[in-house]
CHARMM internal coordinates of N, CA and C (Angstrom, degrees):
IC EDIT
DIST 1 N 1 CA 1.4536
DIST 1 CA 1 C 1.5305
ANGL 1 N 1 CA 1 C 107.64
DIST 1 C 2 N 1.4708
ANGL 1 CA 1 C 2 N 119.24
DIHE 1 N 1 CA 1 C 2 N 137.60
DIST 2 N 2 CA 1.2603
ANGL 1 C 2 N 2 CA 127.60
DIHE 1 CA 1 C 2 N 2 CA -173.69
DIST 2 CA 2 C 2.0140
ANGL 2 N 2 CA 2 C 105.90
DIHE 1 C 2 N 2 CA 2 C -73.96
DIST 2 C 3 N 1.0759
ANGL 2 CA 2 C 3 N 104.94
DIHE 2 N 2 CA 2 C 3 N 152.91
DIST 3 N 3 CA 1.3461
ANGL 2 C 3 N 3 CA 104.40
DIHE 2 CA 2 C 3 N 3 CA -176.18
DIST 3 CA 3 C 1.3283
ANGL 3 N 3 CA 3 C 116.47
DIHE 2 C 3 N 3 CA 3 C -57.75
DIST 3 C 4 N 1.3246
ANGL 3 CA 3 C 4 N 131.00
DIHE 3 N 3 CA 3 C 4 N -45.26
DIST 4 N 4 CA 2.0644
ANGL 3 C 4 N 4 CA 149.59
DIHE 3 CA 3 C 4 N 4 CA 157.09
DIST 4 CA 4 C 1.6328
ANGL 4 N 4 CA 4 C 92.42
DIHE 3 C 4 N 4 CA 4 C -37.83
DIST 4 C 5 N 1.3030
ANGL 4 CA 4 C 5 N 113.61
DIHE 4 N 4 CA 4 C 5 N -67.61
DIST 5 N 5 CA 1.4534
ANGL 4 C 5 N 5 CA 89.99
DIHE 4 CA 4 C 5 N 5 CA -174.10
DIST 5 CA 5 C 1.1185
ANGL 5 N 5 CA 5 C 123.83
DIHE 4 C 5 N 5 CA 5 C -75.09
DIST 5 C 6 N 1.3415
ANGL 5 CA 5 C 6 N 129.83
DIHE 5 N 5 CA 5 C 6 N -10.83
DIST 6 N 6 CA 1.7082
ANGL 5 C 6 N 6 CA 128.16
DIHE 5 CA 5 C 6 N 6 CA 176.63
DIST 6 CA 6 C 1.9317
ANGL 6 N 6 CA 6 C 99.30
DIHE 5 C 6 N 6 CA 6 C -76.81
DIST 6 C 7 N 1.4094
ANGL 6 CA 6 C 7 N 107.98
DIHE 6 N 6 CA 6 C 7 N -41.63
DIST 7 N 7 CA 1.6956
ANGL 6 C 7 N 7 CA 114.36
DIHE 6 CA 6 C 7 N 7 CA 175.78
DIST 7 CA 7 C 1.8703
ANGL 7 N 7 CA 7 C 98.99
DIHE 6 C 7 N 7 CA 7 C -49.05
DIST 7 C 8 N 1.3540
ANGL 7 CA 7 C 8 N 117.78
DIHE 7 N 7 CA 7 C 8 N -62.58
DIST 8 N 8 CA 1.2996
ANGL 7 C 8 N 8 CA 120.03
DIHE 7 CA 7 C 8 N 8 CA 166.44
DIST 8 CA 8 C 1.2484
ANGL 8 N 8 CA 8 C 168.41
DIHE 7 C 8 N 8 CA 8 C -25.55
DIST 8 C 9 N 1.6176
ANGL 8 CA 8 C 9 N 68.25
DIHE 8 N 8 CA 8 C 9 N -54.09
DIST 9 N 9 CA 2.2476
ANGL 8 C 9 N 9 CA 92.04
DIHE 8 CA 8 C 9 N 9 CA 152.93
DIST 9 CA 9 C 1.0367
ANGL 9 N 9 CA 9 C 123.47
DIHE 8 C 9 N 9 CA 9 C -81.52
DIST 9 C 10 N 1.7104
ANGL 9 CA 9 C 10 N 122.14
DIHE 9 N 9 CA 9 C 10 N -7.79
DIST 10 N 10 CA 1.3216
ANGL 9 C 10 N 10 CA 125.86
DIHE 9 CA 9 C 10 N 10 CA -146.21
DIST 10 CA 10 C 1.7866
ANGL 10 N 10 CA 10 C 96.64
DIHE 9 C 10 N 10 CA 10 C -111.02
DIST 10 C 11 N 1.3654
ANGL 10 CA 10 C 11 N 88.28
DIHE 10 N 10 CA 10 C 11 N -39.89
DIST 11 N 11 CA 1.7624
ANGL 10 C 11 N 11 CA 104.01
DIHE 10 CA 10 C 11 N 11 CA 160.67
DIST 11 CA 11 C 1.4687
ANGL 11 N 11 CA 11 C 115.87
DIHE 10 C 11 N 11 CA 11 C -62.66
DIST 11 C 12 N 1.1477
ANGL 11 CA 11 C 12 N 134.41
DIHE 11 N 11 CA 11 C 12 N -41.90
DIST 12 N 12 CA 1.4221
ANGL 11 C 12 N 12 CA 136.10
DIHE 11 CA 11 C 12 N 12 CA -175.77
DIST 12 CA 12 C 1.1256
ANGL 12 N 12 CA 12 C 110.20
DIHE 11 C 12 N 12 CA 12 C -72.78
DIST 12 C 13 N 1.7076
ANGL 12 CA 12 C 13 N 102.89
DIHE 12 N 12 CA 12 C 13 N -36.50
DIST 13 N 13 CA 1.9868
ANGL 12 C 13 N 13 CA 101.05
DIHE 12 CA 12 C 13 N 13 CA -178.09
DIST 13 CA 13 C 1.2444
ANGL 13 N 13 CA 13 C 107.93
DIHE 12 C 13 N 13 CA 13 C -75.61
DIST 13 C 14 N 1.3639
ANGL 13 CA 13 C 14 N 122.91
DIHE 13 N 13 CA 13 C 14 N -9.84
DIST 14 N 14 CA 1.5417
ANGL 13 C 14 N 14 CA 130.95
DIHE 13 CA 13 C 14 N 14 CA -164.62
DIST 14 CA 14 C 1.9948
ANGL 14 N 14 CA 14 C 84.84
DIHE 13 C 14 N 14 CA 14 C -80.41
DIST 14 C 15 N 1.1279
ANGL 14 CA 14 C 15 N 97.09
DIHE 14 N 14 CA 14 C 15 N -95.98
DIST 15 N 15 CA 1.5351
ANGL 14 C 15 N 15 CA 114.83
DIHE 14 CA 14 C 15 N 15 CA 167.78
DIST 15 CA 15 C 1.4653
ANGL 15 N 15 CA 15 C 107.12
DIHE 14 C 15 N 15 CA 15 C 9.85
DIST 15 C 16 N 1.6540
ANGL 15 CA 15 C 16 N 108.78
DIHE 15 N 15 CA 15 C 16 N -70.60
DIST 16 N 16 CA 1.7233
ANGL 15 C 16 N 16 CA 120.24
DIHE 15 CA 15 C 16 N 16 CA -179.31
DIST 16 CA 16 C 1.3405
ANGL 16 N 16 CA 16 C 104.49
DIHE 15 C 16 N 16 CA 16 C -42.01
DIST 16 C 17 N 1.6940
ANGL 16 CA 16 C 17 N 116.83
DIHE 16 N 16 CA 16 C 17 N -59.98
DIST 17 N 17 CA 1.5140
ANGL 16 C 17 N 17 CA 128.89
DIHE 16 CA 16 C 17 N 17 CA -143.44
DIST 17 CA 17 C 1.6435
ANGL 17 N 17 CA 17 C 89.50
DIHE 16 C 17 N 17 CA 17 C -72.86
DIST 17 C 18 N 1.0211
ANGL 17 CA 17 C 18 N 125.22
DIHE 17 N 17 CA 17 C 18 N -47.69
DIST 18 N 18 CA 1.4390
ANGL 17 C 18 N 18 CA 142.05
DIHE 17 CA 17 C 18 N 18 CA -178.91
DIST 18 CA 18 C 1.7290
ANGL 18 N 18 CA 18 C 105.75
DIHE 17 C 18 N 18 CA 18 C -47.76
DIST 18 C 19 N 0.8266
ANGL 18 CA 18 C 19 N 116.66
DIHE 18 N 18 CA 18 C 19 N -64.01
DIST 19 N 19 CA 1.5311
ANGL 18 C 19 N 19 CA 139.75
DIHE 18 CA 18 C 19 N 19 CA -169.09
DIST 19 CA 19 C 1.8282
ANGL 19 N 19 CA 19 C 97.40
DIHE 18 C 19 N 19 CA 19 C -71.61
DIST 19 C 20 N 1.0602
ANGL 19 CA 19 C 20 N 157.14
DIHE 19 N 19 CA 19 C 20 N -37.46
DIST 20 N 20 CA 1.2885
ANGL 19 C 20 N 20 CA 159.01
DIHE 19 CA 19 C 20 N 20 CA -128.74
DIST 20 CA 20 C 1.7895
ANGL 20 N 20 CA 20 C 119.81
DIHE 19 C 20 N 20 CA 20 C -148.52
DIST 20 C 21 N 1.6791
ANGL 20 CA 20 C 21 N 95.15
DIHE 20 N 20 CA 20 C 21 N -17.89
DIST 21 N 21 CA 2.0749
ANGL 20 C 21 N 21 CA 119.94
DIHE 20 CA 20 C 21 N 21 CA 174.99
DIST 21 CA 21 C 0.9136
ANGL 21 N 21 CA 21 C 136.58
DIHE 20 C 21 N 21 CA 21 C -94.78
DIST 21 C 22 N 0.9089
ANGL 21 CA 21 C 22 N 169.50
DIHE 21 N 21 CA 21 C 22 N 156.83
DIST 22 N 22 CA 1.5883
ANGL 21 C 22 N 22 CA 141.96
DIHE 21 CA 21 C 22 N 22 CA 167.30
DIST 22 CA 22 C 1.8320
ANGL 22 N 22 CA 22 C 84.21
DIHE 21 C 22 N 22 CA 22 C -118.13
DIST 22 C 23 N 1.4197
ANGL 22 CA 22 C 23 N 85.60
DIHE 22 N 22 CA 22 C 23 N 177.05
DIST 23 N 23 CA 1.7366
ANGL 22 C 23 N 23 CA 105.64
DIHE 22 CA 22 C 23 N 23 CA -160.88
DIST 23 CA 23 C 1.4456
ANGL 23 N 23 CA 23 C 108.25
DIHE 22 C 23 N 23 CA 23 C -44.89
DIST 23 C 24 N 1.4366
ANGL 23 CA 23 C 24 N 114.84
DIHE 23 N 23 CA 23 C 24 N -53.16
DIST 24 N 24 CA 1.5138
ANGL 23 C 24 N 24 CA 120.18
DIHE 23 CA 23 C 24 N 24 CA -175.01
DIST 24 CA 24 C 1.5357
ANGL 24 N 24 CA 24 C 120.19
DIHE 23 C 24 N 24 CA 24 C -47.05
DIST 24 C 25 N 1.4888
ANGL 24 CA 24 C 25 N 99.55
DIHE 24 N 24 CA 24 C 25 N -46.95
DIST 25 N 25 CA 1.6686
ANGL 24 C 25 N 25 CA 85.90
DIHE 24 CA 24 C 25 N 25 CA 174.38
DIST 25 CA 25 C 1.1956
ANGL 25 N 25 CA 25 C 104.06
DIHE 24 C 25 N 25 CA 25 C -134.06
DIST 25 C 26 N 1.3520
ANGL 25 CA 25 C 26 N 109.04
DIHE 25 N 25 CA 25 C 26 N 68.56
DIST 26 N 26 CA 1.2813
ANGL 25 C 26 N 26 CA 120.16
DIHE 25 CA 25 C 26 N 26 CA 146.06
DIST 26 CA 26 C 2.0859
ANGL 26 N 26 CA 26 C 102.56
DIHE 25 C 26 N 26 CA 26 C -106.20
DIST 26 C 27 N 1.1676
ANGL 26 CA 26 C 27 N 84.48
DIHE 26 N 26 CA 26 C 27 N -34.37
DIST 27 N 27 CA 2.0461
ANGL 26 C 27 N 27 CA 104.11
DIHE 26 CA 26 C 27 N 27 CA 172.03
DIST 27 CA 27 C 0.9152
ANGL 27 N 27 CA 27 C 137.90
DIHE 26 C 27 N 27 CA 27 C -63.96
DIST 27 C 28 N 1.8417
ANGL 27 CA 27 C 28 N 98.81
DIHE 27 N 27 CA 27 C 28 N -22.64
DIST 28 N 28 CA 1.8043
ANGL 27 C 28 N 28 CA 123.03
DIHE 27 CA 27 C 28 N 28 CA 148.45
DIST 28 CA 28 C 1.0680
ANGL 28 N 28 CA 28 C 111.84
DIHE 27 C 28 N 28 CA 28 C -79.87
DIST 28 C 29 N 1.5015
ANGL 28 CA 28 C 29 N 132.95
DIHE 28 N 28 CA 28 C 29 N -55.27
DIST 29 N 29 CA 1.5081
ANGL 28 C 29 N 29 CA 108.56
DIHE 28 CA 28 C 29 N 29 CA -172.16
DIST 29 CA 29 C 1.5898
ANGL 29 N 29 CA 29 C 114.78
DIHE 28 C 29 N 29 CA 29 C -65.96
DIST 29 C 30 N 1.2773
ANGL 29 CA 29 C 30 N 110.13
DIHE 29 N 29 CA 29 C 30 N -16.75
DIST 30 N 30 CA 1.1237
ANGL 29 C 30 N 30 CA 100.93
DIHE 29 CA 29 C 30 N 30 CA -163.63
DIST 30 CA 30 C 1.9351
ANGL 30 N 30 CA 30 C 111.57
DIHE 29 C 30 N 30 CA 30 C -73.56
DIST 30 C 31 N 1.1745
ANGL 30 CA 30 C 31 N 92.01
DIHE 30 N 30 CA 30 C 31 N -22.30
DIST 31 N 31 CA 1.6603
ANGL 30 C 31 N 31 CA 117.93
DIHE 30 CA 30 C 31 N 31 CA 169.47
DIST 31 CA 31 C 1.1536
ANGL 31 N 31 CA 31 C 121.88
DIHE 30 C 31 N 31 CA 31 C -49.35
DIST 31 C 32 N 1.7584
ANGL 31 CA 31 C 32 N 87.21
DIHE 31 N 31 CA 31 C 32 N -61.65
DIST 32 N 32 CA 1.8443
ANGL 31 C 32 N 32 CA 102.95
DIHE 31 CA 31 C 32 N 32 CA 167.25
DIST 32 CA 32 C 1.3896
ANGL 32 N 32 CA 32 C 117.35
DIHE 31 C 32 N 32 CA 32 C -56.50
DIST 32 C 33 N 1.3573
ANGL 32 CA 32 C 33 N 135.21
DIHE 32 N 32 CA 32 C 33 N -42.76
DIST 33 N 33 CA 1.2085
ANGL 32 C 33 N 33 CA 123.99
DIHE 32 CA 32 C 33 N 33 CA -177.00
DIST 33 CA 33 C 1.1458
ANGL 33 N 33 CA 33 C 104.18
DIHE 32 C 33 N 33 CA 33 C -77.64
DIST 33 C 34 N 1.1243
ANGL 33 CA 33 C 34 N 132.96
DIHE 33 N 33 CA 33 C 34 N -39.49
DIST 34 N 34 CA 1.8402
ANGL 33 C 34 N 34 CA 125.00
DIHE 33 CA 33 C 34 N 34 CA 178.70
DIST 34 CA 34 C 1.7431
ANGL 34 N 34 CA 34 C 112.08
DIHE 33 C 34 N 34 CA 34 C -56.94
DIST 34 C 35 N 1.0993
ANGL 34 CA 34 C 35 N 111.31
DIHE 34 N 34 CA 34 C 35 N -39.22
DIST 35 N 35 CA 1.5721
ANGL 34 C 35 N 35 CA 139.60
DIHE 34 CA 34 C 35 N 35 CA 174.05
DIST 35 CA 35 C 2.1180
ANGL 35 N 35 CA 35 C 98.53
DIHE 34 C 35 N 35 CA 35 C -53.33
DIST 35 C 36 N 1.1534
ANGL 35 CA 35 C 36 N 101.55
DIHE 35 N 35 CA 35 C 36 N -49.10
DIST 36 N 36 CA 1.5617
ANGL 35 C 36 N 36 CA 122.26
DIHE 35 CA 35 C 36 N 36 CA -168.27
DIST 36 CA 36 C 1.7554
ANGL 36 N 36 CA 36 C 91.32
DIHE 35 C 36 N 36 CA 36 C -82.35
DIST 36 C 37 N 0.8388
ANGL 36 CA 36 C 37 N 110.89
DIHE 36 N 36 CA 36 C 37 N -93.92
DIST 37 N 37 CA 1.3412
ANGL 36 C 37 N 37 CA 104.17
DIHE 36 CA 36 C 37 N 37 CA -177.80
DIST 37 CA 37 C 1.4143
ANGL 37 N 37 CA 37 C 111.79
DIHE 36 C 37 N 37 CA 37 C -26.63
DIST 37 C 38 N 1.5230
ANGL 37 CA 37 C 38 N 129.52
DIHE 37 N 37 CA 37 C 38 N -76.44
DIST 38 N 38 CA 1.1641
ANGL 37 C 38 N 38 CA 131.13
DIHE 37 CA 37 C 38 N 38 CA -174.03
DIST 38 CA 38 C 1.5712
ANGL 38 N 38 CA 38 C 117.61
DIHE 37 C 38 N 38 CA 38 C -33.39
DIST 38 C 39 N 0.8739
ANGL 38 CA 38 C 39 N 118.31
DIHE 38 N 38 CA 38 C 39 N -26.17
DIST 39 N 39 CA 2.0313
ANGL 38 C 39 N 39 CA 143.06
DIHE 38 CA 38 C 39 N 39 CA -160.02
DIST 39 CA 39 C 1.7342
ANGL 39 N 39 CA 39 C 85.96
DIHE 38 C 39 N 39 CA 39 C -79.43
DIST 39 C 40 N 1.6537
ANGL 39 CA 39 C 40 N 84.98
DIHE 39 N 39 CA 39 C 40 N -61.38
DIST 40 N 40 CA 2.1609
ANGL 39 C 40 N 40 CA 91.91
DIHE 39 CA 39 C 40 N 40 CA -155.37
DIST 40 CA 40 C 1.6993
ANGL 40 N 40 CA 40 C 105.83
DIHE 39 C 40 N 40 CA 40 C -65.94
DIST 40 C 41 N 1.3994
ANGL 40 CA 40 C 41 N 104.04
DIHE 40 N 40 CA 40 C 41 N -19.09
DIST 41 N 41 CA 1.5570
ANGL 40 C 41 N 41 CA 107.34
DIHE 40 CA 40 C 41 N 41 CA -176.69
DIST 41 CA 41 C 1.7685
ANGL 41 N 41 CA 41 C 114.07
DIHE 40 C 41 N 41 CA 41 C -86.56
DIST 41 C 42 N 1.8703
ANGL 41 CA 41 C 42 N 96.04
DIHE 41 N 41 CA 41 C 42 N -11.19
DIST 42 N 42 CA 0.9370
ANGL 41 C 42 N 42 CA 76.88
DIHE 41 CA 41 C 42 N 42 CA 173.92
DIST 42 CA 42 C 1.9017
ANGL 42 N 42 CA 42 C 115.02
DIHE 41 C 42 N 42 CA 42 C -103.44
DIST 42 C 43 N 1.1437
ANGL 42 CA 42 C 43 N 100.06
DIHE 42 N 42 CA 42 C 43 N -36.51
DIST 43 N 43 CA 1.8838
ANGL 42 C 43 N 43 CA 97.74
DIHE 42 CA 42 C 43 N 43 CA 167.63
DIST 43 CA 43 C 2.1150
ANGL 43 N 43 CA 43 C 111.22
DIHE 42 C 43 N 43 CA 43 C -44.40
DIST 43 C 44 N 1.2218
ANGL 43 CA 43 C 44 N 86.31
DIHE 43 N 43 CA 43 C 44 N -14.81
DIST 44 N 44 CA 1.9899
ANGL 43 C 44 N 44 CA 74.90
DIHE 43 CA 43 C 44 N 44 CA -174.87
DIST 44 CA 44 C 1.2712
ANGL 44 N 44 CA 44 C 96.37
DIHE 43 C 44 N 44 CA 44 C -78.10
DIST 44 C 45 N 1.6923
ANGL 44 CA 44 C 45 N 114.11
DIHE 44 N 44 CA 44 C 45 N -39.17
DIST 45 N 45 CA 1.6168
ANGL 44 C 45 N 45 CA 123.18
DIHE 44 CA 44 C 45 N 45 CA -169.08
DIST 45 CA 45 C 1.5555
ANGL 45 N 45 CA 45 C 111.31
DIHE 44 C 45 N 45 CA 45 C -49.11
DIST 45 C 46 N 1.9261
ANGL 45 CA 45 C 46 N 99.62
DIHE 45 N 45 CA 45 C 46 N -55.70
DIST 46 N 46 CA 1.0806
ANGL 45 C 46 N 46 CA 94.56
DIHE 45 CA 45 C 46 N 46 CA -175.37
DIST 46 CA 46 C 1.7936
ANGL 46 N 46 CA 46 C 137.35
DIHE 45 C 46 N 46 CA 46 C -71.90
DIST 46 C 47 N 1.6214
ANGL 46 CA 46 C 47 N 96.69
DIHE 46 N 46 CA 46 C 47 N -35.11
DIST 47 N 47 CA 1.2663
ANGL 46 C 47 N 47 CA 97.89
DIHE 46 CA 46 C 47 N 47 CA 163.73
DIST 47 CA 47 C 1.7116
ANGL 47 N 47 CA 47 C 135.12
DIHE 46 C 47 N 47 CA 47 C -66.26
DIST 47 C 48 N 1.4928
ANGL 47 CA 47 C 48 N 100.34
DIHE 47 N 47 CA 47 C 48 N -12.13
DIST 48 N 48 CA 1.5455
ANGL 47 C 48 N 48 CA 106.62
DIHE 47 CA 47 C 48 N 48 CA 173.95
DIST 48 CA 48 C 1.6157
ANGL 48 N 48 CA 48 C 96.97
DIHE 47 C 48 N 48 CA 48 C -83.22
DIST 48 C 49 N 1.2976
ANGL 48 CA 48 C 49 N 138.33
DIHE 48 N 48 CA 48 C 49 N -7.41
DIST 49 N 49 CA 1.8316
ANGL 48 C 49 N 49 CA 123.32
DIHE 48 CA 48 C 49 N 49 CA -171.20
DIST 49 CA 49 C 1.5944
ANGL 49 N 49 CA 49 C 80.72
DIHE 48 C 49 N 49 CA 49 C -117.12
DIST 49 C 50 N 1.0223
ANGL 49 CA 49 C 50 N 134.70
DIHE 49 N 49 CA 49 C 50 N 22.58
DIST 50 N 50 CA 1.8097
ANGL 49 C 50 N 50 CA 124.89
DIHE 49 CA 49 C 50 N 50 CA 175.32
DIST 50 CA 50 C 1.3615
ANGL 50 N 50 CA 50 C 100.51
DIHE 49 C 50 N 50 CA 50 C -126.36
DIST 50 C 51 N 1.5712
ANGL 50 CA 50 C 51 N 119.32
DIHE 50 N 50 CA 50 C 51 N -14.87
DIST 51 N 51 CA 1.7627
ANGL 50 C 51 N 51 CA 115.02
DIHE 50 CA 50 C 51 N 51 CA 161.15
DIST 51 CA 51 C 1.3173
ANGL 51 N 51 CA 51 C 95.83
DIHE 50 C 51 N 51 CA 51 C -81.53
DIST 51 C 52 N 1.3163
ANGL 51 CA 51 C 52 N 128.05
DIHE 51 N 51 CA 51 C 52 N -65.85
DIST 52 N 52 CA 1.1356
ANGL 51 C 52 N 52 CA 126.29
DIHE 51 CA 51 C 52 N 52 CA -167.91
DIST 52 CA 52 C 1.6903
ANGL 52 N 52 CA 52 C 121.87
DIHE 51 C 52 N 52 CA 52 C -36.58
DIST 52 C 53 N 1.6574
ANGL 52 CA 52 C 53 N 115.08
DIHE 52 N 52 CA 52 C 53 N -47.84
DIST 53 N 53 CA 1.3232
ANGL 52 C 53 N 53 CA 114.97
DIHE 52 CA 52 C 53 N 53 CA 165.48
DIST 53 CA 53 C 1.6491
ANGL 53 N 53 CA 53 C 108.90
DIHE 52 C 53 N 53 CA 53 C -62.45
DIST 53 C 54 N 1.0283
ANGL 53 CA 53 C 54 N 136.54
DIHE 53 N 53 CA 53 C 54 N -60.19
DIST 54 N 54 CA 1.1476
ANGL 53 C 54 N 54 CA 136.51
DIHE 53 CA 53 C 54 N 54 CA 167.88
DIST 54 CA 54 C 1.2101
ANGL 54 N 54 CA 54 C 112.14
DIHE 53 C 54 N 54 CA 54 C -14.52
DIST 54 C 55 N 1.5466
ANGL 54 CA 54 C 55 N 123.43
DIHE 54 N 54 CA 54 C 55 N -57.41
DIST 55 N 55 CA 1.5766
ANGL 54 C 55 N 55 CA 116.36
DIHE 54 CA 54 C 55 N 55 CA -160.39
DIST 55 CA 55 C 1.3723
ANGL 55 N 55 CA 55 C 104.82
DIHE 54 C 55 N 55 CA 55 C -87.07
DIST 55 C 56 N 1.5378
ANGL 55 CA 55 C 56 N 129.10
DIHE 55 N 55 CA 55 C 56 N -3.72
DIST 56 N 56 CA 1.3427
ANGL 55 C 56 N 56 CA 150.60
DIHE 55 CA 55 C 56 N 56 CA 151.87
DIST 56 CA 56 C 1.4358
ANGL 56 N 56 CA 56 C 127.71
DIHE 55 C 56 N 56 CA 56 C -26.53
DIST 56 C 57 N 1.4214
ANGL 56 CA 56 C 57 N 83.13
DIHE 56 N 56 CA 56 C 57 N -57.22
DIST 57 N 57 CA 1.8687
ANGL 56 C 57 N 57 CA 101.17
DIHE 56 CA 56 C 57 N 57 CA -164.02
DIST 57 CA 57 C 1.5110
ANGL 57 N 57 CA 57 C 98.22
DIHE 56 C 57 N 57 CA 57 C -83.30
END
COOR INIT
IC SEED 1 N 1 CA 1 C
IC BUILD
């Protein structure tokens, strides 16, 4: 997927969640995805400094 259309879908799903939530859990998911993201950024972190020691030894 081209980067415009990943910017795109991400806007449209926004739009949906917006349109269909009311405030409260729109303030949870939005948690959850920060929660989600934060998680995946962090297993990449860690497994990229556990190759890195690896190629160390």
């Amino acid at each position: 997927m081209k980067s415009c259309e990943l910017v795109n879908l991400i806007s449209m799903l926004t739009c949906l969640i917006v349109e269909n939530y009311d405030d409260e859990e729109i303030g949870l998911l939005a948690a959850i995805f920060t929660q989600l993201g934060d998680s995946l950024a962090t297993i990449l972190a860690n497994e990229a400094l556990n190759e890195a020691c690896k190629k160390k030894e």
